[in-house]
N, C-alpha and C positions, 0 to 999 in steps of 0.2 A: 504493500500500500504506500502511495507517495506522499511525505511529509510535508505539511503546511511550513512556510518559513518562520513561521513563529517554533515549529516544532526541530526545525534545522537549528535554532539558534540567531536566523538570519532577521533584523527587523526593517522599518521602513519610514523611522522616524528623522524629523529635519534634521536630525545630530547627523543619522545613520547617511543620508544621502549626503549631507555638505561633506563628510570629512570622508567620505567614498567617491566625492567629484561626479563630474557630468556624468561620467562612465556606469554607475550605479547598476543600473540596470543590468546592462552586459557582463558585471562580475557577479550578480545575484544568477542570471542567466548560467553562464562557469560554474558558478558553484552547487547549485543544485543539478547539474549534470553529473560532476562528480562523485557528488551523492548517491547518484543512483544506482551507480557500479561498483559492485565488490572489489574491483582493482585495487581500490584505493585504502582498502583494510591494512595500517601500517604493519608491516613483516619485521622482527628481528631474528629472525629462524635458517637466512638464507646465507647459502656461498654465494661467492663472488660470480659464475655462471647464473644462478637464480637471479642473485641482484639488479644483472643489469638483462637477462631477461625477460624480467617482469618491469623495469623501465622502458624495455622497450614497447613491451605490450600498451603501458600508459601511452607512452606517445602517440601510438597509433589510434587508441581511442579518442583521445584528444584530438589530433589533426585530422580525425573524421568529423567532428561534430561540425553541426552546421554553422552555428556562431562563428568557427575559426576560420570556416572555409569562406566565409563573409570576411571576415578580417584580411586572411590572405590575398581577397581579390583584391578588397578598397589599396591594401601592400602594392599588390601588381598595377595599379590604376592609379597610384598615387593619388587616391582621393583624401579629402580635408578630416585631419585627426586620426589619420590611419596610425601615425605612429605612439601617439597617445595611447589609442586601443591596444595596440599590441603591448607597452608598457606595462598599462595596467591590468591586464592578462596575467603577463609573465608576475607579476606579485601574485598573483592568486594563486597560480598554479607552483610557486616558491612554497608557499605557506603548507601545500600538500605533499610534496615531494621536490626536493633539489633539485637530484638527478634530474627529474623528468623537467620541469623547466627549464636546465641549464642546456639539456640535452634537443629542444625543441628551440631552443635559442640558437643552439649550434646549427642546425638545421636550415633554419628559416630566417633568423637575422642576421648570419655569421655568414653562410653560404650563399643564402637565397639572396640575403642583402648585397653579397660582392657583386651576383650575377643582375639584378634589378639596377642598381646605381653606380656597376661600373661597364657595365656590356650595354649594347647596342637591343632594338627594342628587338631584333631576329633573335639574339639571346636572350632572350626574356621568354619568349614563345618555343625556343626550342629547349632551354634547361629552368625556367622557372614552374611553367603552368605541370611538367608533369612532376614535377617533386610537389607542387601543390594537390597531386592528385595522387600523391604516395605511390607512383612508381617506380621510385631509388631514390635514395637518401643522400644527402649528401656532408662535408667537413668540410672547415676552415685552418689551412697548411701557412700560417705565417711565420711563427715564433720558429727559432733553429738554437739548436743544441749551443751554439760559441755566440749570440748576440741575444738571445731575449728579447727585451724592449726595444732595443738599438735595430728597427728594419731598416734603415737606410741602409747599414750592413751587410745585410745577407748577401750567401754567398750560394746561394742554389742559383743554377743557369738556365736559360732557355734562350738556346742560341736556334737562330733560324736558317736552317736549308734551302736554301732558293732552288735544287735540282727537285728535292721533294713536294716541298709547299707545306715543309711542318717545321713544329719548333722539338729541339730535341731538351726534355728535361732531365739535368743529369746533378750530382751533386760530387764539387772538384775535391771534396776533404768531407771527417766526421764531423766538423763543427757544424757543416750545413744541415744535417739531419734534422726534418722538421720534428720535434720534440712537442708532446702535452697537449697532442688533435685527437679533439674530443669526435666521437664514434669510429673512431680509427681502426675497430676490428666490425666494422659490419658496414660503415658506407662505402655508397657504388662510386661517387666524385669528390674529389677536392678541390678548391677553390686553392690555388698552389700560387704564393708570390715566388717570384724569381724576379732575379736581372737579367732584361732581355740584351740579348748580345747577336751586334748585327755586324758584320765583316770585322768581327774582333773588337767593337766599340761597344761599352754598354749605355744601355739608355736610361738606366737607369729600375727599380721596381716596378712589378709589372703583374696582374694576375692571369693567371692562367688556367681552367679549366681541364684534369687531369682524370681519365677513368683510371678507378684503382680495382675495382671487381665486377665480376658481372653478374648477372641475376641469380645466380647459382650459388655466388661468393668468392667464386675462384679471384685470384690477385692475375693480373694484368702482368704479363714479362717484362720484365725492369722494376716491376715493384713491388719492394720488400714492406709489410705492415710486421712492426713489434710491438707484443701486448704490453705495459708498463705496470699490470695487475692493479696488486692494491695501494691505494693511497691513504692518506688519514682520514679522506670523507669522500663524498661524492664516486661513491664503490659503485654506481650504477650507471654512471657514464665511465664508457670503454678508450679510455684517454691511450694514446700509442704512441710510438713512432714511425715518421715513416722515409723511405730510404725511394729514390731514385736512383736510377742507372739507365742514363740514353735511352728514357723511355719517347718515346714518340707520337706527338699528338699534332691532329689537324690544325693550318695555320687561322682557320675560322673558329678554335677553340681561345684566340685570346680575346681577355675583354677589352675591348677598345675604345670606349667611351674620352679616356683621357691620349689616347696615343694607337697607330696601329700602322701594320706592316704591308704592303702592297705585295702583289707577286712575283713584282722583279725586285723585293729586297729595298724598297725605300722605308722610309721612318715617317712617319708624319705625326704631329700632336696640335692639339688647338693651344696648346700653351709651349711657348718657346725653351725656357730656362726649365733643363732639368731639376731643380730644387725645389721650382715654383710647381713642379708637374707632379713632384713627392709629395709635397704638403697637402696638393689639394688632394690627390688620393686619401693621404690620411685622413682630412677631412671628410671627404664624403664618408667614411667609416665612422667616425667618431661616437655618432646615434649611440651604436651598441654601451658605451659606455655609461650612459645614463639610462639604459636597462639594467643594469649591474646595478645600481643604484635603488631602483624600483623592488628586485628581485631583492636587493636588502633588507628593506623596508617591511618586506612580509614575514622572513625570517624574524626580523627584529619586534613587529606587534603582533608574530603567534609568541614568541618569548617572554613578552611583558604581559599576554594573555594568560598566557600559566601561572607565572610569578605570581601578578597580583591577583589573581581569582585566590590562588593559596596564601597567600599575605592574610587575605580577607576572612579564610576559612581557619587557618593553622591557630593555636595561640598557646604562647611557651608566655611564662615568669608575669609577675604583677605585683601588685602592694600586696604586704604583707598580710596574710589572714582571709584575702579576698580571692576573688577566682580571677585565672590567669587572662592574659590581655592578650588581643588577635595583635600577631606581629606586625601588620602595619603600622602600628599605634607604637612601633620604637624606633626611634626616630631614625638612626644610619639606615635601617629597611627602608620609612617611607622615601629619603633622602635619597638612596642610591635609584629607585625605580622609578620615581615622580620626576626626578631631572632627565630618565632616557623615554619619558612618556614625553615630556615636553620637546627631547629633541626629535622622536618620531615623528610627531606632529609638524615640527617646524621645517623636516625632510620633504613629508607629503606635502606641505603647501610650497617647497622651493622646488621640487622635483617636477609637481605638477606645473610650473610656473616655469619651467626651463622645454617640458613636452609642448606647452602653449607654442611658445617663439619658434620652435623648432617647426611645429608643425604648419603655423603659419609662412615661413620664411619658404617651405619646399610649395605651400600652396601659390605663395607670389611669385614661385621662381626666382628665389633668390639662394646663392651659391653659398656653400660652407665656407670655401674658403674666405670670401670674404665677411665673415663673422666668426672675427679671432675671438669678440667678447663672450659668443655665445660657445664657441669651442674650451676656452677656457674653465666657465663655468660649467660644464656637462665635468670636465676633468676634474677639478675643484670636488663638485658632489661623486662623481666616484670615491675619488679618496676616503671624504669626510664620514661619507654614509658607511664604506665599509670598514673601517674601522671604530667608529659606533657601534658598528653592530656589532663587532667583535667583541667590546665593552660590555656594550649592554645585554651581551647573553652569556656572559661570562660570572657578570652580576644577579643574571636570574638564576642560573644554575648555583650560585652560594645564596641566594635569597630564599631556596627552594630547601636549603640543607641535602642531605641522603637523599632526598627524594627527588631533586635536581637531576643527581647520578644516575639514575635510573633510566633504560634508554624508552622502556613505557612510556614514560613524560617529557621526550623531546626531545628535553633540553641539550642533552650532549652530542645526539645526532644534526642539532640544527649549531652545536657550536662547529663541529667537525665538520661537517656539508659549507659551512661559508666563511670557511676560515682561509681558505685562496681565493677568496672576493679581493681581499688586499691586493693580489697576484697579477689575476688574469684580467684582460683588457687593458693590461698596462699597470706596474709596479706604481703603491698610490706615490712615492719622493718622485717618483718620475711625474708623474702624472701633477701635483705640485707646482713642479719647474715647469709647464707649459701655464700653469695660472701665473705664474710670478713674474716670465717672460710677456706675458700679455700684459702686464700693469707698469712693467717698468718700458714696455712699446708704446704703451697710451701715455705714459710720463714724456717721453722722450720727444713723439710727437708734438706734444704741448710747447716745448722748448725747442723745434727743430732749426730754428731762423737763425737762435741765437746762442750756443749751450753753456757760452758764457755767462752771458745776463742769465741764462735758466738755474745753472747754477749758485750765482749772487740771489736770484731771486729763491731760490732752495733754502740758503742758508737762513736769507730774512724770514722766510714761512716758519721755519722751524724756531727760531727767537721769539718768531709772536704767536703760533700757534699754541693756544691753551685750553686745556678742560674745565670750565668755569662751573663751579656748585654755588651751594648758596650762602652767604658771609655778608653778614649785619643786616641792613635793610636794603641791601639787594638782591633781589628777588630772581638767583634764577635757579637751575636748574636742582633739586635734592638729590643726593646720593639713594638709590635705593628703588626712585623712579623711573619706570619705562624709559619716558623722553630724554631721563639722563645716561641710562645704557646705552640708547640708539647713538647718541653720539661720543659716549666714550668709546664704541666702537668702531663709528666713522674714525674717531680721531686715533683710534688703535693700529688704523689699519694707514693713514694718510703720515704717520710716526713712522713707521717701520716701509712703507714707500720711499720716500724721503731719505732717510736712513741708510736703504741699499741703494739710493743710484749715488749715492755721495761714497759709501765702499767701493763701490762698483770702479766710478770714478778716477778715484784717486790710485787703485792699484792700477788699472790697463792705462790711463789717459798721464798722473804725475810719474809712477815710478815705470810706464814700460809698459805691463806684465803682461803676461799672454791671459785671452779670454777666459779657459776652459779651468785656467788654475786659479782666476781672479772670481769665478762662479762657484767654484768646487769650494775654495777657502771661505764663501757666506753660504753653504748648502742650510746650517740651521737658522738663519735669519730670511733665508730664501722659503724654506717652510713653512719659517713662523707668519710672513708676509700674505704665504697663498692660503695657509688658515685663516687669519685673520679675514680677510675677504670673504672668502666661506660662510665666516661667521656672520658677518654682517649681511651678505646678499641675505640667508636664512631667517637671520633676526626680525628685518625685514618685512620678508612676504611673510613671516609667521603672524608679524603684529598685521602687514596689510590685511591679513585673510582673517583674523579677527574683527577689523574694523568693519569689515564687508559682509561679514555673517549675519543675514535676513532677519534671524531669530533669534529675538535678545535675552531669550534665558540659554539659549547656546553661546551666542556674544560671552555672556557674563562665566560662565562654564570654561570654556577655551581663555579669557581676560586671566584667570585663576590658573590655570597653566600655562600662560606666559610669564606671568608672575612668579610662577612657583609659587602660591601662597601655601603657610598650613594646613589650612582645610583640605586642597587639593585632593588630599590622601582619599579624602572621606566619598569625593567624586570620581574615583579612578573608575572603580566598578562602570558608570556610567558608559566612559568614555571609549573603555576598551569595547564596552558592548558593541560601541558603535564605528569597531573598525570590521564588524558584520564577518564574523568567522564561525563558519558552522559548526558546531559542534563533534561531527565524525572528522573535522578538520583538525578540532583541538586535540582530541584521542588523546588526553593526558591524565590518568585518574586522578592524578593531583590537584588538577582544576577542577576536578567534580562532572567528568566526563565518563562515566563508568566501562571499563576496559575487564573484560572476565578472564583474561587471561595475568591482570596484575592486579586484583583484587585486595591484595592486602599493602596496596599506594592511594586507595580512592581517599579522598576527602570531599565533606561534603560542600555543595554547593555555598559560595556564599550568599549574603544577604549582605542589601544596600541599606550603609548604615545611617544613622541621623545624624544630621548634618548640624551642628553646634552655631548657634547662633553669636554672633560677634567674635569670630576667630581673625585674630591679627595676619595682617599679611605679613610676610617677610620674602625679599627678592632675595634667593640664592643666583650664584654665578654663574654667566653664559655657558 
């Protein structure tokens, strides 16, 4: 019999819709589909063949369902908010399984994405529409064994045959070995960067379109796939390596969107300068990064969904003589969980607010490349988000005690599954350095006439720039208030600007120094810079999306975790309800989800408590 959403867990109150965004619908749609399939009954009982067996099985359930195959088209059609949809998908389907989101991501935004937004519309029709119609599967071959994040490096080839009409992909050393591609023992194509190399010239990175098996499975001659087994999480995506040797592929297998080869061996690109032809590659990729971000998100409020439902329910020690007190009610508990509720929150509405621009900027036809600002910030929340998360579920699993440990209640399966969030889509101190280089390129432009005067004018800003509070009868800003956050963190972040391009300066411009060693010697002011930023963009649209909430007993609710006030505690119950996660999703008997196979972890549900009339605020720190 099919459960009412009331009986999933799911509600449909103004809280439950604002802080689940436009999208609402479509993740209530997701999530009662899930529901309805035994699949998704969580396993600790399986090897490592089962594990990702039975991810694979999710996948395919999934990439059938109608909702997705809707999503995929508006993908193929580039219609308005397609990448949004997808975003907020992939959190839903985080919050149910890792693997299978991460692995569906690999798929569809990793793969399908290189093939959609770097190939020609013929490649779209001849490798998108049938991977949308689960045909063959396909991987994304960028990272190589000796450079990592550094792909302007690589060293995989695809030199081109003009007697053939193909490009031969070969790899000249171990270093090149594509390392940590994700379905790597069971997809048919790789999406394979190389440097394409034309009479001995390279042009630079290039994607390439690569069969690795054929319907049967068999490997393709020239290519070697090696399993990488177990990891410390994400045991359901089949991560490998994988090895070329003069494999040979049709010269209509490259994507050419940015660059392409004629038959008699010419080069041609819409963009001149190889550097300029790199970046923007990179750019059109960058999207996935701010999936990464989204797929955190979910991890991180089924997390605080456990936590504080058992905060709510657990209760250890009290005044003497009396009965004991529910552990939210001691203070470092409410304190550690209340401040990663507040940053989830402030995530979802900067996150959401970074898939807006995005998704307008691809509807007006406007190019990544030239939105260094919005590239940067997609980088920025990569970072920021995954390692929050890594925090804040590290904090719910000690919030949780023993019962944390236990893999029934999540928690240590969702710290292991996203603990190479940090990792993948780019190492976050790398990813950092593309925020930090974008704020000291907007400095720089500021000053570009004159760097002299920018400089003198550097130093005077910094003399008179001040954080003004409130002293005698001048009335401005209180320590403790919003509106004096907001700008101690403008002024956090315009301090420590200021501050590196005057480092910066003085080592490459007074004494000489070379660039790479005058960046490397400020790597921790260059982080603390691109945090800062972070912080503020977040701060931000956390309070703008406060101001703008229709419904002022929701207004007043989310004002209280901006604030961080005391009560907060007393609202959490609330608020988590209304991050609309089903019940068979929570599967944690610790939150009062009952599980018969760990029956002696249930606690019972809690109950929302009364709310103390005249509780003091107090602002804890960003």
């Amino acid at each position: 019999m099919e459960q009412t959403p009331e009986g999933l867990g799911l509600g449909d109150s103004s809280l439950h819709r604002y802080l689940d965004g436009e999208f609402w619908s479509l993740k209530n749609e997701l999530r009662r589909a899930l529901e309805s399939s035994p699949l998704f009954q969580p396993r600790y009982d399986l090897s490592l063949d089962e594990m990702r067996d039975l991810t694979n099985q999710r996948v395919k359930f999934v990439l059938s369902l109608p909702l997705l195959k809707r999503v995929l088209q508006d993908q193929e059609e580039k219609r308005n908010n397609f990448i949004s949809q997808s975003f907020v998908l992939g959190e839903v389907l985080c919050m149910v399984d890792v693997s299978m989101s991460i692995k569906c991501g690999v798929i569809f935004l990793l793969f399908g994405g290189a093939v959609n937004n770097l190939g020609s519309p013929e490649h779209v029709i001849k490798w998108f529409r049938p991977l949308k119609e689960q045909k063959y599967t396909g991987m994304f071959a960028m990272t190589e064994k000796g450079h990592g994040s550094n792909i302007r490096g690589i060293q995989t080839e695809a030199t081109f045959d003009c007697d053939s009409q193909e490009f031969v992909i070969d790899m000249p050393c171990e270093n090149a070995q594509k390392m940590y591609i994700g379905n790597a023992m069971h997809g048919n194509y790789a999406a394979v960067f190389a440097q394409l190399i034309i009479e001995g010239k390279s042009q630079g990175p290039h994607c390439f379109i690569v069969p690795i098996r054929d319907e049967n499975g068999n490997l393709y001659p020239g290519v070697t796939a090696i399993d990488m087994m177990y990891k410390e999480g994400l045991n359901g995506v089949d991560n490998g390596i994988l090895i070329f040797d003069k494999v040979r592929i049709p010269r209509e297998n490259m994507l050419d969107k940015l660059g392409s080869v004629t038959p008699d061996g010419q080069y041609h690109s819409p963009i001149q300068s190889k550097s300029a032809r790199f970046n923007a590659m990179l750019a059109i990729l960058t999207p996935s990064r701010l999936a990464v971000t989204f797929q955190a998100m979910g991890a991180m409020k089924l997390g605080l969904m456990i936590a504080i439902r058992y905060s709510h329910s657990r209760r250890q020690f009290g005044p003497k003589g009396k009965e004991e007190v529910k552990i939210i009610e001691h203070q470092m508990q409410a304190l550690r969980l209340m401040s990663h509720l507040a940053t989830a929150l402030a995530l979802t509405f900067t996150s959401r607010h970074a898939g807006h621009i995005l998704d307008e900027d691809i509807l007006q036809g406007r190019e990544l490349i030239n939105r260094r600002s919005l590239q940067a910030l997609m980088a920025g929340l990569k970072a920021y988000s995954t390692w929050e998360t890594v925090r804040c579920l590290q904090d719910c699993r000690e919030c949780t005690g023993g019962m944390g440990y236990m893999m029934e209640n999540r928690l240590s399966g969702l710290k292991c599954d996203t603990d190479v969030f940090v990792t993948f889509e780019g190492d976050n101190v790398v990813m950092l350095q593309v925020v930090a280089r974008e704020l000291l390129a907007q400095y720089s432009k500021q000053h570009k006439k004159n760097p002299f005067l920018g400089m003198i004018q550097n130093w005077t800003e910094t003399a008179m720039d001040k954080l003004r509070t409130s002293f005698l009868v001048f009335n401005t800003d209180t320590v403790g208030h919003l509106a004096f956050l907001l700008k101690a963190v403008n002024f956090r972040e315009r301090v420590l600007q200021r501050s590196l391009v005057s480092r910066i300066y003085y080592k490459v411009v007074t004494e000489k120094g070379d660039f790479f060693r005058a960046w490397n010697s400020c790597m921790h002011h260059v982080i603390s810079l691109s945090l800062a930023h972070v912080h503020r963009v977040a701060l931000e649209q956390f309070t703008l999306a406060v101001r703008q909430c229709p419904n002022r007993e929701d207004q007043a609710l989310l004002m209280k975790l901006l604030n961080l006030c005391e009560s907060v505690k007393d609202d959490s119950l609330k608020v988590i309800s209304a991050f609309n996660i089903p019940h068979t999703t929570i599967h944690a008997p610790t939150a009062g989800t009952p599980n018969t196979g760990a029956a002696e972890a249930f606690s019972p549900a809690p109950t929302q408590p009364l709310v103390q009339n005249g509780t003091r605020s107090r602002l804890a720190k960003l």
